[in-house]
PALUMRO-766528 format. One record per atom (N, C-alpha, C): residue in one letter; y, z, x. Coordinates in steps of 0.05 Angstrom, whole numbers, plus 5000, padded with zeros to 4 digits. Each point is the difference from the previous one (the first is absolute). Layout:
aYZX ...
This chain:
x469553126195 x502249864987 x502650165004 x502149895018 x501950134992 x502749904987 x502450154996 x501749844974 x502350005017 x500949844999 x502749865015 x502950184987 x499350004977 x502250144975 x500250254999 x498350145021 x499250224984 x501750225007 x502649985009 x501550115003 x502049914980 x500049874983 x501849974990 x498950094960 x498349964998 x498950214979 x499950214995 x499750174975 x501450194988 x498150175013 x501150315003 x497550115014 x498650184983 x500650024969 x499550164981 x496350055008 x499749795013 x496549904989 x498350195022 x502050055015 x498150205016 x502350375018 x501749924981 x501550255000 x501550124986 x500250305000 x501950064971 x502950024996 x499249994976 x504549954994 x500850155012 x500250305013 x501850115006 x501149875031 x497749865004 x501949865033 x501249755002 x499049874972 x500849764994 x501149874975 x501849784998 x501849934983 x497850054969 x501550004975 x497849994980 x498749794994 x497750034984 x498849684990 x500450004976 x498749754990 x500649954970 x496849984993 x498550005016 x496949914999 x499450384995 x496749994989 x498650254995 x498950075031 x497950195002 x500350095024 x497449905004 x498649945031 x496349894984 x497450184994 x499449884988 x497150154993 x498050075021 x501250155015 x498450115027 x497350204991 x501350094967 x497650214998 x497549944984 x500449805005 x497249834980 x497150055014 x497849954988 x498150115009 x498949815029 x498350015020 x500249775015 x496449824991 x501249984980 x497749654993 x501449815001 x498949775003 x499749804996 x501949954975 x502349775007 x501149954984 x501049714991 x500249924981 x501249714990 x501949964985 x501150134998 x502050044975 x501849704990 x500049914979 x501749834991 x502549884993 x500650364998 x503250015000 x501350305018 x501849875012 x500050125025 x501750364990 x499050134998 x501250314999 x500750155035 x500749825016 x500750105023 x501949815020 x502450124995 x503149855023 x497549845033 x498250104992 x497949905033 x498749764989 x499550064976 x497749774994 x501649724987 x503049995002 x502649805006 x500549875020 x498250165016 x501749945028 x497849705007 x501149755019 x498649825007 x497749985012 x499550235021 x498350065010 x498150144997 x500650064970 x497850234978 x497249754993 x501049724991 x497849834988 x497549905029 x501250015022 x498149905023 x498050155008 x501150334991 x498150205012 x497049894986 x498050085009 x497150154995 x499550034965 x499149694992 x499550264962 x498050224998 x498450095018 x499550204994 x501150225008 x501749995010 x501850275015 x501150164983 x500050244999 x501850154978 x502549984999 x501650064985 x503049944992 x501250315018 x498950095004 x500350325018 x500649885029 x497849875010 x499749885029 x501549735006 x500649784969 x502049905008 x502350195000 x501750074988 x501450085008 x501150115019 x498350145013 x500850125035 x499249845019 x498449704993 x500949765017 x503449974999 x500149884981 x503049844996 x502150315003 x499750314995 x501750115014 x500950025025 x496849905015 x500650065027 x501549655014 x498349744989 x502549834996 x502149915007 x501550114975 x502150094992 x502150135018 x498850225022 x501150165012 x499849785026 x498949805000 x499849835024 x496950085020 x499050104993 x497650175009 x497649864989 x498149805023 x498549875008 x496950124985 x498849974972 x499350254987 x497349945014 x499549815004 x497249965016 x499750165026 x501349985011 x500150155028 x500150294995 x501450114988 x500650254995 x497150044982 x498749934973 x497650104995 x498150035016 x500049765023 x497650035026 x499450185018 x503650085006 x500650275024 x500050174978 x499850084987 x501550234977 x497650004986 x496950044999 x499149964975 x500850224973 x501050195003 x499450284989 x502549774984 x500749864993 x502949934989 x497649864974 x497149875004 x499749994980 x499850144977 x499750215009 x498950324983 x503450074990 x502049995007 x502050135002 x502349834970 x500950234982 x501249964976 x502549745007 x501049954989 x503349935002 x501650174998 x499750164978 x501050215001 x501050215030 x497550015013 x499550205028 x502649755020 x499749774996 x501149845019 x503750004995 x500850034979 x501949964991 x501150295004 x499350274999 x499750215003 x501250045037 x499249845019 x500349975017 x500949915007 x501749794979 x501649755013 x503150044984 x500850124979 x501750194986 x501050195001 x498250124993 x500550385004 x500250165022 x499049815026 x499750145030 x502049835014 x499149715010 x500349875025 x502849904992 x500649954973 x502449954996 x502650305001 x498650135002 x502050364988 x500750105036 x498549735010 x500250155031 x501949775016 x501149804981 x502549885016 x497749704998 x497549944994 x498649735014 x500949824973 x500949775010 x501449754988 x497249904978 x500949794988 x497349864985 x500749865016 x501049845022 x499649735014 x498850065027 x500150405001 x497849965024 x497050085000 x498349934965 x498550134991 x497549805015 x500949685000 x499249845010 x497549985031 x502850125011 x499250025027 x498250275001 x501350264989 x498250205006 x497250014991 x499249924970 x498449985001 x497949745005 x501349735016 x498349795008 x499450175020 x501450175018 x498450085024 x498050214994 x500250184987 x498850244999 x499450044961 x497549824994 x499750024970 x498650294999 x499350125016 x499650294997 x501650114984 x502849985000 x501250274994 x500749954968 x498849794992 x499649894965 x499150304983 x498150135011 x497950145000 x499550265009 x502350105022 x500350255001 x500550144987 x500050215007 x500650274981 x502850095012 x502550064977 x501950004998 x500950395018 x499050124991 x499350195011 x499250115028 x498249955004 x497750015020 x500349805030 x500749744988 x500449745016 x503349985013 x501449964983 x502849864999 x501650265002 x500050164991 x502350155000 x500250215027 x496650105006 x500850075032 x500949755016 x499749824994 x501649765022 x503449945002 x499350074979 x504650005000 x500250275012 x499550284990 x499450285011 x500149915030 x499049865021 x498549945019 x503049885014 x501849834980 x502049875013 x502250174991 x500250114981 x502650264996 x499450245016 x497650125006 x500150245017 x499449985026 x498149875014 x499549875028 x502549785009 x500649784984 x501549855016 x502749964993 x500750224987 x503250044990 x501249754986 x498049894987 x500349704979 x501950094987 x503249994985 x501450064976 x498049744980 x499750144972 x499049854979 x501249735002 x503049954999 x501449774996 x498749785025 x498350085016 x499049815028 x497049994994 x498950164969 x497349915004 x498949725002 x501149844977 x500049795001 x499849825028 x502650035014 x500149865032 x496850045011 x499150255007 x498150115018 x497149864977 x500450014986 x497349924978 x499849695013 x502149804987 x500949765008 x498049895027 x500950225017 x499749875030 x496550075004 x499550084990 x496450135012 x499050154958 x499949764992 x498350104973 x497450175009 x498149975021 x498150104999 x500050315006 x502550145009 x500750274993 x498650164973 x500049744975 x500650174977 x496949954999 x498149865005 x496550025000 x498350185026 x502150165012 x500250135026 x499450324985 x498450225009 x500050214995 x501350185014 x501950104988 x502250225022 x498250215005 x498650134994 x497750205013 x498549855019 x499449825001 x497849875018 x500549875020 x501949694996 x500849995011 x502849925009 x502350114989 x502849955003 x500250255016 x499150334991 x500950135026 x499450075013 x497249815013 x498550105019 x501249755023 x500849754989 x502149855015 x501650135013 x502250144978 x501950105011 x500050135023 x498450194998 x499750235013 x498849825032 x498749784998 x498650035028 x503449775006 x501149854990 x502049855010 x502550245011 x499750154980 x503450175014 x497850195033 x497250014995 x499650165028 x499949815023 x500149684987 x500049765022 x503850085009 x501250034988 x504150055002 x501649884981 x498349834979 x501649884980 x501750224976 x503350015018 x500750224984 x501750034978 x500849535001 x501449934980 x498549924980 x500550244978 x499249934973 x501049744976 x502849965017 x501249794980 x498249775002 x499249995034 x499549735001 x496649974998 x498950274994 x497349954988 x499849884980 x501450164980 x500249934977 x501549654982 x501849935022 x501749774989 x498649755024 x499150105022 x499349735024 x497150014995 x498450235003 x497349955016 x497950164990 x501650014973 x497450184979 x497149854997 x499749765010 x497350005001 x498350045024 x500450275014 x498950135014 x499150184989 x502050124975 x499150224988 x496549994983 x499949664992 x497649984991 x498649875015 x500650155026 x496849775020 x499550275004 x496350064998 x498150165008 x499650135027 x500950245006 x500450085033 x497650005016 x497350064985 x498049995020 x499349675004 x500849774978 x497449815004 x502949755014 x503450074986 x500949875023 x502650125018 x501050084992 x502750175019 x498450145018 x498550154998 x497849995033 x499549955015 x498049734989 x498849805019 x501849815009 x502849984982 x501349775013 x501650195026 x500650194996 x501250165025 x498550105019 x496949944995 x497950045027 x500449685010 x501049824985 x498749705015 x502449965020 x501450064991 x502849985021 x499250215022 x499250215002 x499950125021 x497549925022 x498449834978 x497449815017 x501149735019 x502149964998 x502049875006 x500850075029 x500450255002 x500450075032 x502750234991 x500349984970 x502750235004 x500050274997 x500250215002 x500050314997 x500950064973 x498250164987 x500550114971 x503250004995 x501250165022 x503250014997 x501749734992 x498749745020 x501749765002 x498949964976 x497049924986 x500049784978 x500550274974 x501350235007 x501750054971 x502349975007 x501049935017 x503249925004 x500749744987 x497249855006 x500649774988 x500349864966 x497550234988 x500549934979 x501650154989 x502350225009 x502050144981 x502349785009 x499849845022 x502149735007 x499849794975 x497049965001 x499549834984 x498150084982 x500350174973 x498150054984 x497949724990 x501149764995 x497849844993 x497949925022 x498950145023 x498949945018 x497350184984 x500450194977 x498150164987 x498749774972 x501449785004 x499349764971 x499049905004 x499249975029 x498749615016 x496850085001 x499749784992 x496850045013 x498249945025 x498550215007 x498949955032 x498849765000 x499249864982 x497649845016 x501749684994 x501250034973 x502549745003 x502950125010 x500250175009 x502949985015 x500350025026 x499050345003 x500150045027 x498649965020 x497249944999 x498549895022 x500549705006 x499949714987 x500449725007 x503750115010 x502450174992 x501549955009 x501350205026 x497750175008 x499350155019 x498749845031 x498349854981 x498249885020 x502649655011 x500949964984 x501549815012 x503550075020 x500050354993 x502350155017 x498650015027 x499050125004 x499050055025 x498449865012 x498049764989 x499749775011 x501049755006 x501049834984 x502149814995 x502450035004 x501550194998 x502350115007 x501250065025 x497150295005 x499950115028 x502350195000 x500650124973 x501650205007 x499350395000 x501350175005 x499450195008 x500250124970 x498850254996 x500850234981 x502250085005 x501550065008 x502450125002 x501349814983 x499649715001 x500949934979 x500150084970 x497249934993 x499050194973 x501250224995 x500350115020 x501250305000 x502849964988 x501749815005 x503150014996 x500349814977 x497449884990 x500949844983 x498349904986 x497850274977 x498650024986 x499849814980 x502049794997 x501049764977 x498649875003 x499249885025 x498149875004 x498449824978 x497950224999 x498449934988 x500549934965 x502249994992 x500849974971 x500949764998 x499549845026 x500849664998 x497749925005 x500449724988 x497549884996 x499349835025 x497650035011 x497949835027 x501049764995 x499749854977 x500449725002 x501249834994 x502650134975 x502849925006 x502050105017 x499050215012 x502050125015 x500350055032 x497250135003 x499750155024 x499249715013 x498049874999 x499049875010 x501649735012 x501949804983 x501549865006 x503050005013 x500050304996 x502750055009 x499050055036 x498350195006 x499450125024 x498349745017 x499749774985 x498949675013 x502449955013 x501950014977 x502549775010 x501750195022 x499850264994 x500450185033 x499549915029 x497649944993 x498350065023 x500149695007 x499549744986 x501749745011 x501749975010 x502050184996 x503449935008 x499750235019 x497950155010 x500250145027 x503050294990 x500050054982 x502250104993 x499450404998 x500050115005 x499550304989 x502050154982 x498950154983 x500550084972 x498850285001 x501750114980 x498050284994 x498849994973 x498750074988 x498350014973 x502950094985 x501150134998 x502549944972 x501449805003 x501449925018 x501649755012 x497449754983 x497749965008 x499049784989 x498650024977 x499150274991 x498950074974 x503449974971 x500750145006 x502850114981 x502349744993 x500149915020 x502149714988 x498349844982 x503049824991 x499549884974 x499349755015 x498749744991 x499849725014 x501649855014 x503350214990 x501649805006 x501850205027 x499150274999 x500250105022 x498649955024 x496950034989 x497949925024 x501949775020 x499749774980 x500949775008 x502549965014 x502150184999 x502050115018 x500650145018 x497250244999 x499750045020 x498649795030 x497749874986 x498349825023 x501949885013 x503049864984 x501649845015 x501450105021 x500950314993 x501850215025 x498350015017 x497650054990 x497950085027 x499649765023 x500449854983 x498649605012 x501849925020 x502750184991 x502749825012 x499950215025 
């Protein structure tokens, strides 16, 4: 269930006054025991709320409540208990702890609580210490983050903050800057989700598949510091059907590939495929940026210069 409103409700219910306007309501009864509860008359700002009477009657007033906090926050609570189990076990208290006292003290909005944790209900549940704080550590001392930009860099790649900076944020690092990646800005603000892809199981293998390709270790890292998202795609739906239709259907050379690693970040079948038909009808030749890179209404201006 999620709430349409739920940005526009008070946030007392799942965060504390000091980050937010005051209430007039008590604070909820998070510390109640976790039984089974029925209560008659409601002793909790949660058990007001609309979406308090639909829950589960046997559910505790503990566990509703960190339904409708999470809610509330716009955060899909079903999904997140399924990926997240440890969130059953886990206080309101511990959640709010993490969602107040930390993630907010580090610049993160309540309107982007949504997104970070629909993607990554892990970090409900980390340890504030141990988890989260070497991860900012990770963007103030490795990637010269100023605090006032945590937020931006959080924003663009939440799964940073369910990412272990010992494990694996700088063992990323370290094998990307020995690939030549020497701009940190744009790790951090373009293509930080490299930092949380795994070097042995894919930044590896995706830079052995390109060199299975026919190119020299040298050329396919030229290519992906050209084009870092050539480290995002996947071999078996990206680069092989749009591999196998370059050099067969196409009939063009690597050297292409070589100068124009983009390639592959357009799509076979709105893109590559209809455009390089209507080429090859009109007898016309093109280079892969000329017919990849224009807009429809360039394409279409170009075919006519070419035609004429």
């Amino acid at each position: 269930m999620r709430m349409g409103t739920a940005t526009t409700l008070q946030s007392s219910l799942c965060f504390s006054s000091s980050h937010q306007p005051s209430s007039p309501f008590p604070p909820s009864n998070s510390h109640l025991p976790n039984t089974p509860l029925t209560p008659t008359k409601p002793n909790s700002l949660l058990q007001k709320h609309p979406l308090y009477a639909p829950t589960h009657k046997n559910l505790s007033l503990q566990f509703k409540e960190k339904i409708l906090c999470l809610e509330i926050m716009g955060v899909d609570s079903g999904k997140a208990l399924s990926q997240n189990p440890s969130l059953h076990e886990a206080s309101l208290n511990s959640i709010q702890s993490i969602i107040s006292s930390f993630l907010q003290s580090k610049g993160i909005h309540q309107k982007d609580l949504a997104k970070i944790f629909g993607m990554c209900p892990k970090i409900l549940t980390s340890s504030v210490n141990s988890d989260l704080n070497p991860v900012f550590n990770f963007l103030s001392q490795k990637l010269k983050v100023p605090e006032s930009k945590f937020r931006k860099v959080i924003n663009k790649c939440p799964r940073l903050l369910a990412s272990s900076a010992k494990d694996q944020l700088k063992p990323a690092l370290f094998y990307l800057q020995r690939l030549g990646f020497k701009d940190l800005e744009a790790l951090a603000y373009h293509d930080a989700v490299l930092l949380v892809s795994n070097v042995e199981n894919t930044l590896i293998p995706k830079l052995g598949f390109l060199q299975s390709l026919g190119f020299s270790k040298e050329e396919a890292v030229g290519m992906v510091l050209r084009c870092p998202a050539l480290f995002t795609f996947s071999i078996e739906n990206n680069y092989k059907p749009k591999f196998e239709y370059f050099a067969g259907e196409m009939g063009r050379k690597l050297e292409e590939l070589k100068e124009f690693p983009q390639y592959f970040a357009f799509s076979l079948d709105k893109r590559i495929k209809p455009r390089h038909m209507e080429v090859v009808e009109r007898g016309i030749g093109m280079d892969l940026p000329q017919m990849l890179k224009s807009t429809d209404e360039e394409f279409a201006e170009l075919m006519r210069q070419k035609s004429g």
